[in-house]
KELOPA-175324 format. One record per residue (C-alpha): residue in one letter; chain; x negated, y negated, z negated. Coordinates in Angstrom, 3 decimals, always signed. Layout:
N
+----+----+----------+----------+----------+
| aa | ch |        x |        y |        z |
+----+----+----------+----------+----------+
|  a |  A |        X |        Y |        Z |
...
+----+----+----------+----------+----------+
END
This chain:
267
+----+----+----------+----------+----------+
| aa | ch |        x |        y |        z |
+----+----+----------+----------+----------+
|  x |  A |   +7.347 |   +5.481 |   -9.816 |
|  x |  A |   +9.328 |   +7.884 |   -8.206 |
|  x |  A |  +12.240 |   +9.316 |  -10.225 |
|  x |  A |  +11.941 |  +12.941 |  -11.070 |
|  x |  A |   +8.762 |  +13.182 |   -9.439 |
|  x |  A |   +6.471 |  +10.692 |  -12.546 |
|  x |  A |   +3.209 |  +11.879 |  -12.813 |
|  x |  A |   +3.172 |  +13.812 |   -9.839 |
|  x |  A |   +0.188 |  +14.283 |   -7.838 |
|  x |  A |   +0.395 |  +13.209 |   -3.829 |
|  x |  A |   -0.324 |  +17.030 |   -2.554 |
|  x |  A |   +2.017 |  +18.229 |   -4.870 |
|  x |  A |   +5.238 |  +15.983 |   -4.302 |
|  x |  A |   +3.693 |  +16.637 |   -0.477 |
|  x |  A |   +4.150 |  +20.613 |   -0.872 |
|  x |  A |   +7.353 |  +20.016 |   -2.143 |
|  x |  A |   +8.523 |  +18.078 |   +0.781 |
|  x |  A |   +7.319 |  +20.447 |   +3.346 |
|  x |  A |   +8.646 |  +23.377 |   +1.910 |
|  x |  A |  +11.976 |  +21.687 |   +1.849 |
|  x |  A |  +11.408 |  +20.511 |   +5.789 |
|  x |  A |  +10.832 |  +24.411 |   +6.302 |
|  x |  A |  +14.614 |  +25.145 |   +6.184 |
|  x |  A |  +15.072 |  +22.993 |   +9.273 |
|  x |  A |  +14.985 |  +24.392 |  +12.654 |
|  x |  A |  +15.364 |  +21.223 |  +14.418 |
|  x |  A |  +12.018 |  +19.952 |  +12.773 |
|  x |  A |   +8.571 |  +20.831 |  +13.756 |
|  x |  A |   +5.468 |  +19.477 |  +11.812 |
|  x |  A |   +2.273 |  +18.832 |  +13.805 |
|  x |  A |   -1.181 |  +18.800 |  +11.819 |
|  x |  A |   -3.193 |  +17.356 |  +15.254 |
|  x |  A |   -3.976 |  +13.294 |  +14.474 |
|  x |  A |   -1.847 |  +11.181 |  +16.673 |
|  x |  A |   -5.004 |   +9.153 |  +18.318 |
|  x |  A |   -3.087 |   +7.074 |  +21.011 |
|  x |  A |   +0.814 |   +5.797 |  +22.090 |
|  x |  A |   +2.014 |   +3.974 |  +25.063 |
|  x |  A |   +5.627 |   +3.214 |  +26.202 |
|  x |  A |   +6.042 |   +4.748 |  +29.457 |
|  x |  A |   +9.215 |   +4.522 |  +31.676 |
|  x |  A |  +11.505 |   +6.794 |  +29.501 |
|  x |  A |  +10.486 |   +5.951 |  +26.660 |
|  x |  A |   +6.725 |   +6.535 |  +24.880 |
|  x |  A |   +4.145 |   +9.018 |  +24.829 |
|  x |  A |   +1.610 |   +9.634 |  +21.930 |
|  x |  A |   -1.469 |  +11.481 |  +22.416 |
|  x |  A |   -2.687 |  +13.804 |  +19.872 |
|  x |  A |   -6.071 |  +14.293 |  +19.221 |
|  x |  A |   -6.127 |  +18.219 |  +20.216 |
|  x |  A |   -5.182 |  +16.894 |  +23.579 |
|  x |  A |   -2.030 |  +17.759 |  +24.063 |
|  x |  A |   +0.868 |  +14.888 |  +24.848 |
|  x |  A |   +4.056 |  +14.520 |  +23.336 |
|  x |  A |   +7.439 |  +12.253 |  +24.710 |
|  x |  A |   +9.707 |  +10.306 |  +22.954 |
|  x |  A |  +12.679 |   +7.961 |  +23.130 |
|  x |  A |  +12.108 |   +6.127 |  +19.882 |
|  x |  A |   +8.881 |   +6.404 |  +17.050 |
|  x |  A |   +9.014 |   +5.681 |  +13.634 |
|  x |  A |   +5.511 |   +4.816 |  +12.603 |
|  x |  A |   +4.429 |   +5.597 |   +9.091 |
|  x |  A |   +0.765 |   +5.430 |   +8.949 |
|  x |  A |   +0.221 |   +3.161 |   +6.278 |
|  x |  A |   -2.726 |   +1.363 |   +5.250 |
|  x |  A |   -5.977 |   +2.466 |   +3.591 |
|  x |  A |   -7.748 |   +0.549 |   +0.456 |
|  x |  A |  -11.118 |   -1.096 |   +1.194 |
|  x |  A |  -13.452 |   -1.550 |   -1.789 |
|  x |  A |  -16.449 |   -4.015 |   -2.699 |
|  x |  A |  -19.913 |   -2.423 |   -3.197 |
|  x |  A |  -19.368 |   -1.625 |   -7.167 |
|  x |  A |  -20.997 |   +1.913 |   -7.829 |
|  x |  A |  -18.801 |   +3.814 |   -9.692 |
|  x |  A |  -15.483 |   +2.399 |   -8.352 |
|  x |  A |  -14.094 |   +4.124 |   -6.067 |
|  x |  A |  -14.662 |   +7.582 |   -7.865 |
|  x |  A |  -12.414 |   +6.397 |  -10.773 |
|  x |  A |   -9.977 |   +4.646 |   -8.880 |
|  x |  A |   -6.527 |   +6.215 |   -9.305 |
|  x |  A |   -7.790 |   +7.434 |  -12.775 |
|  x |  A |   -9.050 |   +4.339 |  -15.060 |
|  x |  A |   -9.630 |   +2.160 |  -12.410 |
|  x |  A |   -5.870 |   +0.907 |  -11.206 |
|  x |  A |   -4.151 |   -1.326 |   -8.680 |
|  x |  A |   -0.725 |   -2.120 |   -9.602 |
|  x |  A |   +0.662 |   -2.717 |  -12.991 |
|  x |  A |   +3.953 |   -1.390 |  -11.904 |
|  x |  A |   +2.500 |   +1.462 |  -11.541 |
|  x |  A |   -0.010 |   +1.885 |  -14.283 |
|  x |  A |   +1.296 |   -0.841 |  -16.413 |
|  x |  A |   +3.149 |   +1.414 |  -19.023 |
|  x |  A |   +0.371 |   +3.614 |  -19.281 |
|  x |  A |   -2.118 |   +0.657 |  -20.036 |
|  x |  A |   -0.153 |   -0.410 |  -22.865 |
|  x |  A |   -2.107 |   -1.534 |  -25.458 |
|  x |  A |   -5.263 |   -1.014 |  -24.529 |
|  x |  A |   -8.288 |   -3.839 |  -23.589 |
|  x |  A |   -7.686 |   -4.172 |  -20.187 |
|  x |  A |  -10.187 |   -5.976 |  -17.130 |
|  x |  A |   -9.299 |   -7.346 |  -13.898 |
|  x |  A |  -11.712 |   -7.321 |  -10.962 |
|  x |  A |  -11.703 |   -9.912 |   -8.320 |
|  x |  A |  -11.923 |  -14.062 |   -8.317 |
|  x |  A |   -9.258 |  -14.637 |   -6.152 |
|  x |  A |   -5.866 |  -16.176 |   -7.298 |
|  x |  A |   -4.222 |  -12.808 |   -6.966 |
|  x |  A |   -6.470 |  -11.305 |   -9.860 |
|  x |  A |   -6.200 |  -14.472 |  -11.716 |
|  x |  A |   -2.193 |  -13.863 |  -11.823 |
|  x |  A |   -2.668 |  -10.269 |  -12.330 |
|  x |  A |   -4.515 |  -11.133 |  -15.641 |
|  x |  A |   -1.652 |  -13.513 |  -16.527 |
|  x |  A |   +0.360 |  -10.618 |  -16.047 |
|  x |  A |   -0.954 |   -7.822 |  -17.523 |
|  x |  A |   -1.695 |  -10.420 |  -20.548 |
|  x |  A |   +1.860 |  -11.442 |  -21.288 |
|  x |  A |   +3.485 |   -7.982 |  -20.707 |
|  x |  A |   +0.903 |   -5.053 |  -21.724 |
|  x |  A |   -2.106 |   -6.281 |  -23.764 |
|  x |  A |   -3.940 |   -9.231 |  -26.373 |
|  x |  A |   -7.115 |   -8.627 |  -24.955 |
|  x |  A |   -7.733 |   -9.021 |  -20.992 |
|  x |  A |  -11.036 |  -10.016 |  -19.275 |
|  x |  A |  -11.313 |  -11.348 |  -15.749 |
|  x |  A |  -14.648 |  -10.335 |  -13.955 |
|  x |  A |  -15.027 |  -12.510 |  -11.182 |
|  x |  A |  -17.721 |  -10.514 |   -9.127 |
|  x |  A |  -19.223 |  -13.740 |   -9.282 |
|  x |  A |  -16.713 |  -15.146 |   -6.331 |
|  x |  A |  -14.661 |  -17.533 |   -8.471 |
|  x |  A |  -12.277 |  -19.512 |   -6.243 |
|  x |  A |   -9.405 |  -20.299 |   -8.863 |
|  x |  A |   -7.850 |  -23.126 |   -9.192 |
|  x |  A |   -8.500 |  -25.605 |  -11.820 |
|  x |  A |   -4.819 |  -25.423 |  -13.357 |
|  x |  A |   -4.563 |  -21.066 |  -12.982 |
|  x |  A |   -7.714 |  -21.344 |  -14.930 |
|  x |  A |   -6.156 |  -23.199 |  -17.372 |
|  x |  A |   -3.685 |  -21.021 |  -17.740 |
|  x |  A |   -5.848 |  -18.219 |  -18.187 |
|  x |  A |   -7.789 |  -20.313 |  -21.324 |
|  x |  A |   -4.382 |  -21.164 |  -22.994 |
|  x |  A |   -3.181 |  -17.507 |  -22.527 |
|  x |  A |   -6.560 |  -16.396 |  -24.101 |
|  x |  A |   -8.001 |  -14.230 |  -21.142 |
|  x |  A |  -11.376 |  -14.519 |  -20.989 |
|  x |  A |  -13.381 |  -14.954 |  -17.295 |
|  x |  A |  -16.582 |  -12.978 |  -16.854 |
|  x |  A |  -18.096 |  -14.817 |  -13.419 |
|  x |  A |  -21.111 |  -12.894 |  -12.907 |
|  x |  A |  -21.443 |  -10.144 |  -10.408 |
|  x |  A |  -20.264 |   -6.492 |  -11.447 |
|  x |  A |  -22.722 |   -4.318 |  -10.458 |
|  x |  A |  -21.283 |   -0.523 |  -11.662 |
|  x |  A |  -18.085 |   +0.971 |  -13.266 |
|  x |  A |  -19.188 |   +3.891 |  -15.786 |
|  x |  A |  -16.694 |   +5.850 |  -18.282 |
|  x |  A |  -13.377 |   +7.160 |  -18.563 |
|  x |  A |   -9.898 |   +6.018 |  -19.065 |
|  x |  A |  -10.011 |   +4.779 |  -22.602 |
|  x |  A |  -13.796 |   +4.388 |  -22.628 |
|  x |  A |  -14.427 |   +2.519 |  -19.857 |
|  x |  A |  -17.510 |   +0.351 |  -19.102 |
|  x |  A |  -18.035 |   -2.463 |  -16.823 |
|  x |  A |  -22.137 |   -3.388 |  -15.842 |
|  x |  A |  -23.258 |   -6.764 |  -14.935 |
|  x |  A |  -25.615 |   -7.809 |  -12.473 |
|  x |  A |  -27.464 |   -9.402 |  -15.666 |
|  x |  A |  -27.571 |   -6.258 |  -17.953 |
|  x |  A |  -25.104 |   -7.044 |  -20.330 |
|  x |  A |  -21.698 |   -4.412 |  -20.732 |
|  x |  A |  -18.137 |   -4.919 |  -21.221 |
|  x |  A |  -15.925 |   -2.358 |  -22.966 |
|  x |  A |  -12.809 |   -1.591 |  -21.683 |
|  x |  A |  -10.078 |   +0.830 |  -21.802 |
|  x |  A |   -8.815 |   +0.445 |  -18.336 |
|  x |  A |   -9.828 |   -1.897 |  -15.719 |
|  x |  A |   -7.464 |   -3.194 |  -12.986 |
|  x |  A |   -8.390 |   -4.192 |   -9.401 |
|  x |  A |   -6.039 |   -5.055 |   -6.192 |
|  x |  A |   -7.775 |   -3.530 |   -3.287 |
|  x |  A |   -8.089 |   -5.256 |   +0.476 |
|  x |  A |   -6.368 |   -3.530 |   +2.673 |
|  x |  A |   -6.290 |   -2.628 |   +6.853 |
|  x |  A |   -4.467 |   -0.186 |   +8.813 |
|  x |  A |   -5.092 |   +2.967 |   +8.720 |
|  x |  A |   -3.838 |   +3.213 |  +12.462 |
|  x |  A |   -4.164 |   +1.808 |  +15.650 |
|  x |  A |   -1.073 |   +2.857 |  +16.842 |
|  x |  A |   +1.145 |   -0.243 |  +16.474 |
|  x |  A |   -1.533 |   -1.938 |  +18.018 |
|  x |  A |   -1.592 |   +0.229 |  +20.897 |
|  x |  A |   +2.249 |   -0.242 |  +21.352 |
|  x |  A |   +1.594 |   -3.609 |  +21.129 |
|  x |  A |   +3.643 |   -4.626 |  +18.090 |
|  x |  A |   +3.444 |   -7.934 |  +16.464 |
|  x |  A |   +1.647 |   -7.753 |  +13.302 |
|  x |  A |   +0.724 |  -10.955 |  +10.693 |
|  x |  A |   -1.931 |  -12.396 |   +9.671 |
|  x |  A |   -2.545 |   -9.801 |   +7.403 |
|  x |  A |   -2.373 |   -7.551 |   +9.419 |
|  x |  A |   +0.935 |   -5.887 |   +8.368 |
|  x |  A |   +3.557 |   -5.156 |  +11.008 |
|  x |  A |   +6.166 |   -7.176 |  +11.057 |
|  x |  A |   +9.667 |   -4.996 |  +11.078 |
|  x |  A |  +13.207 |   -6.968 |  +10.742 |
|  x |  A |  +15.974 |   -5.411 |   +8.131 |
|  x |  A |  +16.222 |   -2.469 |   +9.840 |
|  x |  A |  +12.584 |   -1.737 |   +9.876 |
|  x |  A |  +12.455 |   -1.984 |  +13.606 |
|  x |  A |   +9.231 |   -4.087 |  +15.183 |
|  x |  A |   +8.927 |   -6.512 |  +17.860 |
|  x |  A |   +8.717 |   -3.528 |  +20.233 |
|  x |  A |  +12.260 |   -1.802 |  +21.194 |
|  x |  A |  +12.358 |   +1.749 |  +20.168 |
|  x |  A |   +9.670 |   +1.242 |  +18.014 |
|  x |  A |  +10.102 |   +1.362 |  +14.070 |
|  x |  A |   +7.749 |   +1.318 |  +10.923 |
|  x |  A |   +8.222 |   +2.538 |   +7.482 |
|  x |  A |   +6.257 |   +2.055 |   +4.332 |
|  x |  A |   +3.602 |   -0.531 |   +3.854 |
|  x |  A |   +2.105 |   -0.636 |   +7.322 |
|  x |  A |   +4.693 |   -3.177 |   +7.697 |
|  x |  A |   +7.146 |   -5.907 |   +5.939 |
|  x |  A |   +9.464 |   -8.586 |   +7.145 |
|  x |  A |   +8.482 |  -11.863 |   +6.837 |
|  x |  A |  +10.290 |  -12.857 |   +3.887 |
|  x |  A |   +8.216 |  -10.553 |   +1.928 |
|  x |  A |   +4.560 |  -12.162 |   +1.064 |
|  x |  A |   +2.973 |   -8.774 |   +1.045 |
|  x |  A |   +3.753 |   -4.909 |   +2.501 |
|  x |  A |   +4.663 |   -3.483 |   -0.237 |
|  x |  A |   +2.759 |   -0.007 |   -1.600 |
|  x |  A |   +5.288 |   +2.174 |   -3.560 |
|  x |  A |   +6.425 |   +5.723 |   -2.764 |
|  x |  A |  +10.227 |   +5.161 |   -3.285 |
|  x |  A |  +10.056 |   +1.857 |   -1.332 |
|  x |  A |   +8.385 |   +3.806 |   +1.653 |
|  x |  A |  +10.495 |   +6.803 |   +1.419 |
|  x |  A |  +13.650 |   +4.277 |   +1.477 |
|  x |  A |  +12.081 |   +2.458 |   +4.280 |
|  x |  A |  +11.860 |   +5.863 |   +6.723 |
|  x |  A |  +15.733 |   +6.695 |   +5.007 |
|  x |  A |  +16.854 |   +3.443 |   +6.959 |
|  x |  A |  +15.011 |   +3.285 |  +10.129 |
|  x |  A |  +16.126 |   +6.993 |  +10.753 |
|  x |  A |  +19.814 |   +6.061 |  +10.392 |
|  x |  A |  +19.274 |   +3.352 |  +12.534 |
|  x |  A |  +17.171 |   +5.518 |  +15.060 |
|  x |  A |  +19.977 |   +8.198 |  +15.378 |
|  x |  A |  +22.966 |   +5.711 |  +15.548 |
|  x |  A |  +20.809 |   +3.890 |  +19.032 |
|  x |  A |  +20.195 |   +7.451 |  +20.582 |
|  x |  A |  +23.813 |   +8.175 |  +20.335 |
|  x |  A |  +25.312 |   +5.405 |  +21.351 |
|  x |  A |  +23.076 |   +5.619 |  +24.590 |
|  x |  A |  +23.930 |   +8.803 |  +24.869 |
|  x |  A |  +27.585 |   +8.136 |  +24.428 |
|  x |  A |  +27.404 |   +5.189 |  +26.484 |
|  x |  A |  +29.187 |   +2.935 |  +24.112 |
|  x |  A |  +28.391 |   -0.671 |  +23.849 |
|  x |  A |  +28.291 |   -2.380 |  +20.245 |
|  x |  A |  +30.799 |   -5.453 |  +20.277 |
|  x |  A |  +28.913 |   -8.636 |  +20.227 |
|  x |  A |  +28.023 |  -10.580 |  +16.738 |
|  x |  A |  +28.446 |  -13.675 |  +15.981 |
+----+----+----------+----------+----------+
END
């Protein structure tokens, strides 16, 4: 969902923003892990993970968040493929087609809703056997004709357009894609480490200019949201507009320190 770059592949569209960082002196990529951060007196220093140290006034974390699966053999291989998390995303490309949902929480029970009213006639909830919908979603699911599968899914076999979903029991569902909205967790400890307030969730929280709860520090992408926002969320352009505004931000604080100006109060 990124516009010019649809279909793209994440090393790809990654080549093609390094190459384009090459023409800048004044930027130097580092391929060492950044293991460990800490504010110090002039600001904060992040370790790297081939020892050496580096010093900064302000960070802009962008770390994101990794996708944690259930024990489903087959899954994870095929995720990204036939095997999707976002109808955004994959939506368009799903069009159409007999579609599954994976999960029994009242996300996936939406989810189906969804996908059934914009994208196909024929949607299955599997539950994974760990039903906890409520009595009038469920409802909604009967009158909207999507069908609930409740016991365990044991393997995910096929390809996208001849996809197969195995029960615990033996039996097999058909299916041309299947759709399933991952847990997540940081991928990072690094907000932690700066000691940034984070929700419940365990995304960061950031205010409109993506800066956290710690001065000088800022996230980008969906490591983090503000709290009007229910859920980080996980797309490319929104990330990429994310870093867009904390570095404005970021450069207008250095040089105003620098300058020694003072920002007239708000009201």
């Amino acid at each position: 969902m990124y516009l010019t770059r649809d279909g793209f592949s994440p090393s790809e569209f990654r080549a093609i923003g390094r190459a384009e960082l090459a023409a800048y002196g004044t930027v130097e990529v580092r391929e060492a892990e950044a293991v460990a951060a800490k504010a110090t007196a002039n600001g904060f220093e992040v370790r790297l993970a081939d020892g050496t140290r580096e010093e900064a006034r302000k960070i802009l974390l962008a770390t994101g968040q990794v996708d944690t699966f259930p024990a489903i053999d087959g899954l994870v291989e095929r995720f990204g493929k036939c095997v999707f998390h976002c109808p955004f995303c994959h939506g368009f490309e799903s069009k159409g087609k007999p579609l599954a949902v994976l999960g029994g929480d009242f996300v996936s029970g939406v989810l189906s809703l969804y996908l059934a009213d914009r994208f196909s006639a024929d949607v299955v909830l599997c539950t994974n056997g760990t039903a906890a919908l409520p009595k009038e979603l469920m409802e909604k699911l009967r009158t909207r004709g999507v069908a609930v599968r409740e016991d365990p899914v044991t393997a995910v076999r096929g390809v996208l357009d001849d996809l197969t979903v195995v029960f615990e029991r033996g039996s097999e569902l058909r299916r041309g894609a299947l759709f399933h909205k991952t847990a997540i967790e940081q991928h990072s400890a690094l907000a932690a480490d700066l000691g940034c307030e984070s929700f419940e969730d365990g995304c960061v929280r950031i205010d409109e200019f993506q800066q956290t709860t710690v001065p000088g520090v800022f996230a980008s992408g969906d490591l983090a949201r503000q709290a009007s926002f229910p859920e980080a969320l996980t797309f490319v352009t929104l990330g990429a507009a994310d870093g867009a505004r904390a570095a404005i931000k970021i450069d207008n604080e250095l040089f105003r320190a620098d300058a020694d100006i003072t920002p007239p109060a708000t009201r």
